[in-house]
NUZA-637716 format. One record per residue (C-alpha): residue number from 1; x, y negated, z. Coordinates in steps of 0.02 Angstrom, whole numbers, plus 50000, padded with zeros to 5 digits. Layout:
N
    i     xx     yy     zz
  NUM      X      Y      Z
...
end
This chain:
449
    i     xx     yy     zz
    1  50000  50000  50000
    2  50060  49837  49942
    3  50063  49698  50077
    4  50048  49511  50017
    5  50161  49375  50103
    6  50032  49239  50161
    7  50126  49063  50221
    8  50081  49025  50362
    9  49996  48830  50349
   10  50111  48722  50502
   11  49996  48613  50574
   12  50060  48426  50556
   13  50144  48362  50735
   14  50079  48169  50728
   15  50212  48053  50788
   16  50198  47904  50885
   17  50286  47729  50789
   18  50334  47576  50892
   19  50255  47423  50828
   20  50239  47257  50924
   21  50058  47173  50911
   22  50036  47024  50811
   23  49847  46988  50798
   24  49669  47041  50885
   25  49538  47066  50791
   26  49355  47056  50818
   27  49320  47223  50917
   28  49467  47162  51033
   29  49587  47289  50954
   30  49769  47232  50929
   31  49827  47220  50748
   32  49993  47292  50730
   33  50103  47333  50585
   34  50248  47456  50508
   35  50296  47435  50328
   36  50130  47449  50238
   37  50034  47553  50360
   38  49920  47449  50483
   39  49845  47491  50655
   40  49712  47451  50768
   41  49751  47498  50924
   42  49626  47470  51107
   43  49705  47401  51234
   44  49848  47310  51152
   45  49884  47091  51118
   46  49979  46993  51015
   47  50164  47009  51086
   48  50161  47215  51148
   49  50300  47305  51105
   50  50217  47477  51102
   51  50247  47645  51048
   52  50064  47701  50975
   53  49991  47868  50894
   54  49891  47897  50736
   55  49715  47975  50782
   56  49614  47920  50631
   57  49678  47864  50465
   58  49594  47807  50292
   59  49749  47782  50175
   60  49868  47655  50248
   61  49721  47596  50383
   62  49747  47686  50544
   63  49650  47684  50708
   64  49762  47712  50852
   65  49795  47738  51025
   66  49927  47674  51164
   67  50059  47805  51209
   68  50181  47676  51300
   69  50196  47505  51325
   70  50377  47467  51295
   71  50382  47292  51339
   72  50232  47196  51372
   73  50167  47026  51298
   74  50225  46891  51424
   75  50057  46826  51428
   76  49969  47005  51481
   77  49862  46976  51621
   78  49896  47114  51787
   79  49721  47195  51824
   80  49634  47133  51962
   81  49495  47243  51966
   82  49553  47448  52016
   83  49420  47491  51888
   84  49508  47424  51734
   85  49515  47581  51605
   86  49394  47675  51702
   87  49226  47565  51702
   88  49161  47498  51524
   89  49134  47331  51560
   90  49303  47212  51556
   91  49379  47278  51414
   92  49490  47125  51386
   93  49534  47083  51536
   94  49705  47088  51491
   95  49706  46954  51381
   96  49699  46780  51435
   97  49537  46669  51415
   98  49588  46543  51303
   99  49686  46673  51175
  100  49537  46796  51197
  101  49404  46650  51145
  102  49520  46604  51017
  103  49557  46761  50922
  104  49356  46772  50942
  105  49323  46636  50842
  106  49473  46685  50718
  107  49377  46838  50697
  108  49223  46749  50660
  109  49316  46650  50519
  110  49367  46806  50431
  111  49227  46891  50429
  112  49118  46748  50360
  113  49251  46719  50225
  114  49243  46909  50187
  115  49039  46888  50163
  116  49023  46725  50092
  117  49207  46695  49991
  118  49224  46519  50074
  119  49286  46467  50251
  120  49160  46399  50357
  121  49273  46305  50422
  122  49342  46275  50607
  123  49212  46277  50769
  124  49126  46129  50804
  125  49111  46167  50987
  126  49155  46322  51101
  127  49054  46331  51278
  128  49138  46418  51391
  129  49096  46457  51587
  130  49172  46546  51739
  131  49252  46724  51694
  132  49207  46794  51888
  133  49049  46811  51952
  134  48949  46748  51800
  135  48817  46891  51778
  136  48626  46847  51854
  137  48567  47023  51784
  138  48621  47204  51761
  139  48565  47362  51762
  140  48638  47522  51891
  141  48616  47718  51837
  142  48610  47847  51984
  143  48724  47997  52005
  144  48756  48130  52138
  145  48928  48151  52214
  146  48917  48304  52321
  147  48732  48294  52352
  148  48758  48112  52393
  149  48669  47981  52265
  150  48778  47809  52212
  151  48748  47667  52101
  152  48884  47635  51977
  153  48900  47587  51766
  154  48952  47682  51642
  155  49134  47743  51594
  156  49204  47674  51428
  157  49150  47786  51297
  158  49056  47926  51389
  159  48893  47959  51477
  160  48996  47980  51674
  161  48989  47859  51799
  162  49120  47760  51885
  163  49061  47729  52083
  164  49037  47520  52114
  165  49063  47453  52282
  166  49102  47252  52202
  167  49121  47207  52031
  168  49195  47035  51980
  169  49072  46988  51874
  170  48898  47006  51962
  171  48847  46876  52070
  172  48863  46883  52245
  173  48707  46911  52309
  174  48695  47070  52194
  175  48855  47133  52258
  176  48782  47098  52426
  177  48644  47218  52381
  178  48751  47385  52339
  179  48792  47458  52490
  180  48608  47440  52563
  181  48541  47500  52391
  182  48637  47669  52423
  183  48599  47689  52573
  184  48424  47657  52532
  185  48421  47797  52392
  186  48493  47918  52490
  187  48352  47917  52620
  188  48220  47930  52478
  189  48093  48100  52489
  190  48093  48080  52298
  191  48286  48039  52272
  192  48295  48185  52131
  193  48134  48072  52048
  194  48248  47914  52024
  195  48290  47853  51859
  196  48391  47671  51869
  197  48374  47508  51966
  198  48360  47352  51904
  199  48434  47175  51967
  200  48402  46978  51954
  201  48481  46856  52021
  202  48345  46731  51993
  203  48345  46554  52035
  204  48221  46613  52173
  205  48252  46771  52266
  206  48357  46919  52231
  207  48255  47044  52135
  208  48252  47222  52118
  209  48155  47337  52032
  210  48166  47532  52050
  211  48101  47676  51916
  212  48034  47838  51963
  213  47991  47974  51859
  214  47840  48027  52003
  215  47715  47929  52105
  216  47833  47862  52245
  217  47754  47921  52443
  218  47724  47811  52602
  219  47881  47846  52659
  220  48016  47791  52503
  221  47891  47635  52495
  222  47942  47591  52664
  223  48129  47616  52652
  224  48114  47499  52483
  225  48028  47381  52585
  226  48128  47378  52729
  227  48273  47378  52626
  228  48193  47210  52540
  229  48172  47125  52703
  230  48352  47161  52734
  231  48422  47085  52587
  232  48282  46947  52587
  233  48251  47027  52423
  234  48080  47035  52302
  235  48062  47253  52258
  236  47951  47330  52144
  237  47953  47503  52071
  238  47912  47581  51904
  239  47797  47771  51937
  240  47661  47843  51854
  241  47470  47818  51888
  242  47425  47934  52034
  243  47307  47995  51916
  244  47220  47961  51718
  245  47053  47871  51764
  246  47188  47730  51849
  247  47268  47715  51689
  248  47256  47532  51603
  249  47286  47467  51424
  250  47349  47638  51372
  251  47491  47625  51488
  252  47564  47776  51570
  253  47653  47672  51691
  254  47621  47548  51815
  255  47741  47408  51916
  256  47691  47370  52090
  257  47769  47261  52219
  258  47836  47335  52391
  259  47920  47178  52465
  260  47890  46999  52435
  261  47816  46922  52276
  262  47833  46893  52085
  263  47808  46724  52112
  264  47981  46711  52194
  265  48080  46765  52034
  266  48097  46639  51883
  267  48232  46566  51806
  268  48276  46375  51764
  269  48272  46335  51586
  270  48322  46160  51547
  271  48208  46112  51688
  272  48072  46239  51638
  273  48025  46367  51767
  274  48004  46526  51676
  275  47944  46672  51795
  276  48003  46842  51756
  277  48067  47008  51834
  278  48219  47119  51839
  279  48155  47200  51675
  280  48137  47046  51581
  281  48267  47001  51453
  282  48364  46846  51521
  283  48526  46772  51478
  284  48643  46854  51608
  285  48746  46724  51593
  286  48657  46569  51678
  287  48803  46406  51637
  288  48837  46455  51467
  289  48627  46488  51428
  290  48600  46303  51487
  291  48753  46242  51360
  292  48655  46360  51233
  293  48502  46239  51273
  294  48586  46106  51281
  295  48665  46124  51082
  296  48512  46190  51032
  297  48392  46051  51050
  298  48526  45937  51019
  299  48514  46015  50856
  300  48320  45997  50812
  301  48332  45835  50932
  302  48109  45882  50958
  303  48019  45757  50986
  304  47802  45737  50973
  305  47812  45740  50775
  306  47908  45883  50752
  307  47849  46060  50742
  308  47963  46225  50774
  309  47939  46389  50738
  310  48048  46511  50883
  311  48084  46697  50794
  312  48119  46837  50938
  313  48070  46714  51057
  314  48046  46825  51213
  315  47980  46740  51372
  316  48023  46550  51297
  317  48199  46510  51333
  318  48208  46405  51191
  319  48018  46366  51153
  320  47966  46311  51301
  321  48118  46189  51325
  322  48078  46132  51164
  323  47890  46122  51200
  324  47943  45997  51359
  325  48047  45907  51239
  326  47881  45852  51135
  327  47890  45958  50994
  328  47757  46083  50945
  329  47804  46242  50972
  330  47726  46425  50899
  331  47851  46587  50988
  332  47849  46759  50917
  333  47915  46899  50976
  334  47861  47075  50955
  335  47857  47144  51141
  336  47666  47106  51211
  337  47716  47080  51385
  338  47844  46988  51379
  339  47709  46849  51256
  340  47588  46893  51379
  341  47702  46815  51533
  342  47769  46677  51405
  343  47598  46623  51374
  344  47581  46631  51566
  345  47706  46518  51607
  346  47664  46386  51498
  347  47521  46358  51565
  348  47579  46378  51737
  349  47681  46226  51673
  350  47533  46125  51575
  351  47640  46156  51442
  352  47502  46128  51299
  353  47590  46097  51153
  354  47674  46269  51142
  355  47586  46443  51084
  356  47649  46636  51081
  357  47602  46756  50958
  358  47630  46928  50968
  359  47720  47018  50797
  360  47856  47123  50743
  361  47959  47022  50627
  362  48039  47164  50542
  363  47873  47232  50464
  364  47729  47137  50350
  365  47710  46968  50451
  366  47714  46828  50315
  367  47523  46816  50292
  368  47498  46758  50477
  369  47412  46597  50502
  370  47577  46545  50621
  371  47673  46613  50465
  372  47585  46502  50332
  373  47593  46336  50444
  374  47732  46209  50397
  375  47885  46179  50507
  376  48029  46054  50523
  377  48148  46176  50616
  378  48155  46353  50648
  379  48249  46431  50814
  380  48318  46611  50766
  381  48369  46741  50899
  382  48353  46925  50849
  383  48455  47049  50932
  384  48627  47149  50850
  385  48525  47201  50712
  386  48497  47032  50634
  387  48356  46966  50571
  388  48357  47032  50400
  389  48173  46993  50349
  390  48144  46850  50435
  391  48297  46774  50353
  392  48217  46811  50178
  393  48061  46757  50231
  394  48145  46577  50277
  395  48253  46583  50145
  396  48076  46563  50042
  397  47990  46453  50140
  398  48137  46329  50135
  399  48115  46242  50320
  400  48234  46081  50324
  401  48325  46148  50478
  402  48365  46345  50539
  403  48473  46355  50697
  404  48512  46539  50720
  405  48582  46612  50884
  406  48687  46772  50865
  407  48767  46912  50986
  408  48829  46999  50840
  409  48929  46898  50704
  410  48919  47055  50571
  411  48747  47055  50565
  412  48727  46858  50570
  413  48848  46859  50416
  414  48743  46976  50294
  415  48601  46838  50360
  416  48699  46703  50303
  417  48728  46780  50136
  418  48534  46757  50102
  419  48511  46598  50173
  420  48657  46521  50085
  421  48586  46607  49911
  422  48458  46503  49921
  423  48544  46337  49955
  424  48564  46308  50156
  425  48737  46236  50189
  426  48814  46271  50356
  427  48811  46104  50433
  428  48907  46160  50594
  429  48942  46327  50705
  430  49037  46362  50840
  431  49026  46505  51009
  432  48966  46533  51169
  433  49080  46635  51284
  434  48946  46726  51356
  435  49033  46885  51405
  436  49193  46823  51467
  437  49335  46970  51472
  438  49228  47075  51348
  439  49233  47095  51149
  440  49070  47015  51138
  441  49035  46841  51082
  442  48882  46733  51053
  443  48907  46597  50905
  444  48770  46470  50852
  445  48723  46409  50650
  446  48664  46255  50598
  447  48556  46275  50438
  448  48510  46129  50333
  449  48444  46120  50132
end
């Protein structure tokens, strides 16, 4: 019997090249190069030396990792938090505020160029706040620890949990509220029921809202309310209706208030009391919202005769400023509840010349009465998807003035394409630092024809 010789295939050993960062780009990833190949590498800044590995490559493009920091950028921050690298939330920490906000809006520059094959130019203005203790809101997930429960957020990249005792960034009063928050779970009859908690720093009281997955007992309703007195603190929880003739509007699930009252949580905008709760979408960060305000209706400059039109407008951050302001205001947004406590609150505030509508703006909308009315301005603020058919739908209707508010410059690029197709002009731009020490970055358009 004839045996065949079959090589043998040796897998490829991937070696690590030392490169020394010269650029970040817009995910926060140093830019590094040798010869003609180029990496992106987490976790390294413009002046590492660095020794880094291959783990993805597309031709000469290669996605990399750290394997050794040979000599450090001089201007590398030391961590002051121990859970840098474990925890998901200061990614950049290690980069300094004013080259991080820079190499932001650097990144913004490039990637409009790429979309629209002009430069649109440099930043008219750049709002920046504290980097410590700026979050008002967050959200905690559970997880057991040798049958112990413990608040914490999520590891970088994965599903786990890293513990939280203090984090930097929350305010203190929700920092405050940890410890007594686990000890509070643990004493729960329905602890293996819990789903996540929910905080507000309001510019009222603290609140907190808890989920369950069952009807919560006498018993966890009076550790959550003790537990509220203690931290001076307004609780509600999320459960299911004890049974199906208590269900309302369809709704599965019900909020109730343990401790204290809804009336005690709002927020301040631009002098506007807007009541919400610890579900309700707020800007976490409260300094930099009220610069957002600020450059916003500096922008439309409202006053009696002019009429706006506020896309994704969610409980009124801008419209109801606006709506104080003089000008007449129509909000849409497509979550009910959230129109239904915007609609509240203005007339809470005799706010008369402002009115919510409830539609989603990414499905047939356009023959709406609101839709058909004329405008002078129009406020834009969709989340990271964009606001892809509401941007063709302006782009028709050719309103003078379009301010659009972005957390995610990619999407509010392929926008721009459309708008600018049909003959807006960028009058200005610029960012909002809203998550300091973080990739993220909010940036601001001003639309005219």
């Amino acid at each position: 019997m004839v045996t065949f010789y079959k090589p043998v295939k040796k897998e490829t050993v991937k070696k690590a090249v030392k490169v020394e960062c010269s650029d970040l780009d817009l995910q926060g990833r140093g830019v590094a190069r040798d010869g003609d190949n180029v990496y992106f590498v987490p976790g390294l800044m413009p002046g590492d030396t660095a020794n880094v590995l291959s783990e993805n490559s597309k031709g000469k493009i290669h996605q990399g990792k750290i394997t050794k920091i040979i000599k450090p950028s001089v201007n590398r921050r030391e961590k002051d938090c121990p859970l840098i690298g474990q925890c998901g939330g200061c990614q950049m920490q290690h980069v300094p505020v004013e080259m991080l906000i820079e190499a932001k809006i650097a990144g913004i520059r490039k990637l409009f160029k790429k979309a629209l094959s002009f430069d649109i130019g440099e930043a008219s203005f750049v709002h920046r706040a504290d980097e410590l203790r700026y979050r008002r809101a967050c959200r905690f997930a559970i997880r057991g620890d040798h049958g112990k429960l413990y608040l914490g957020f999520r590891e970088e990249k994965s599903h786990d949990l890293v513990k939280i005792k203090n984090c930097l960034t929350l305010s203190e009063r929700m920092n405050n509220a940890i410890e007594p928050l686990n000890k509070a779970i643990n004493s729960l009859n329905l602890k293996n029921k819990l789903g996540h908690l929910e905080l507000l720093d309001s510019d009222g009281a603290l609140g907190i809202l808890v989920r369950f997955s069952a009807t919560v007992d006498e018993h966890d309703v009076s550790v959550l309310e003790s537990t509220g007195k203690e931290l001076n603190a307004v609780i509600s929880i999320v459960e299911p209706y004890r049974n199906p003739l208590e269900i309302k509007k369809k709704e599965s699930l019900r909020e109730r208030f343990i401790c204290g009252s809804i009336d005690d949580l709002f927020i301040i905008s631009h002098g506007v009391k807007i009541k919400c709760n610890p579900s309700s979408f707020v800007q976490v960060n409260k300094k930099i919202n009220d610069k957002l305000l600020e450059t916003v209706i500096g922008m439309i400059a409202p006053d009696k005769n002019t009429s706006v039109m506020d896309l994704f407008c969610g409980l009124g951050n801008f419209a109801m400023p606006l709506a104080k302001e003089g000008a007449n205001v129509v909000g849409v947004d497509i979550v009910a509840k959230m129109i239904e406590d915007a609609r509240a609150n203005a007339k809470e505030q005799n706010l008369e010349n402002v009115k919510f509508e409830v539609a989603d703006l990414e499905e047939l909308f356009e023959n709406q009465k609101w839709a058909k009315a004329d405008y002078d301005a129009v406020v834009l603020d969709p989340g990271r998807e964009g606001a892809k058919r509401a941007t063709l739908f302006l782009a028709k209707k050719k309103v003078k003035k379009i301010v659009y508010i972005s957390c995610n410059p990619l999407a509010a690029s392929r926008d721009t394409i459309e708008l600018i197709k049909s003959g807006y002009k960028i009058k200005q731009w610029g960012v909002c630092d809203m998550f300091p020490r973080t990739t993220h970055v909010e940036m601001v358009l001003e639309f005219t024809l």
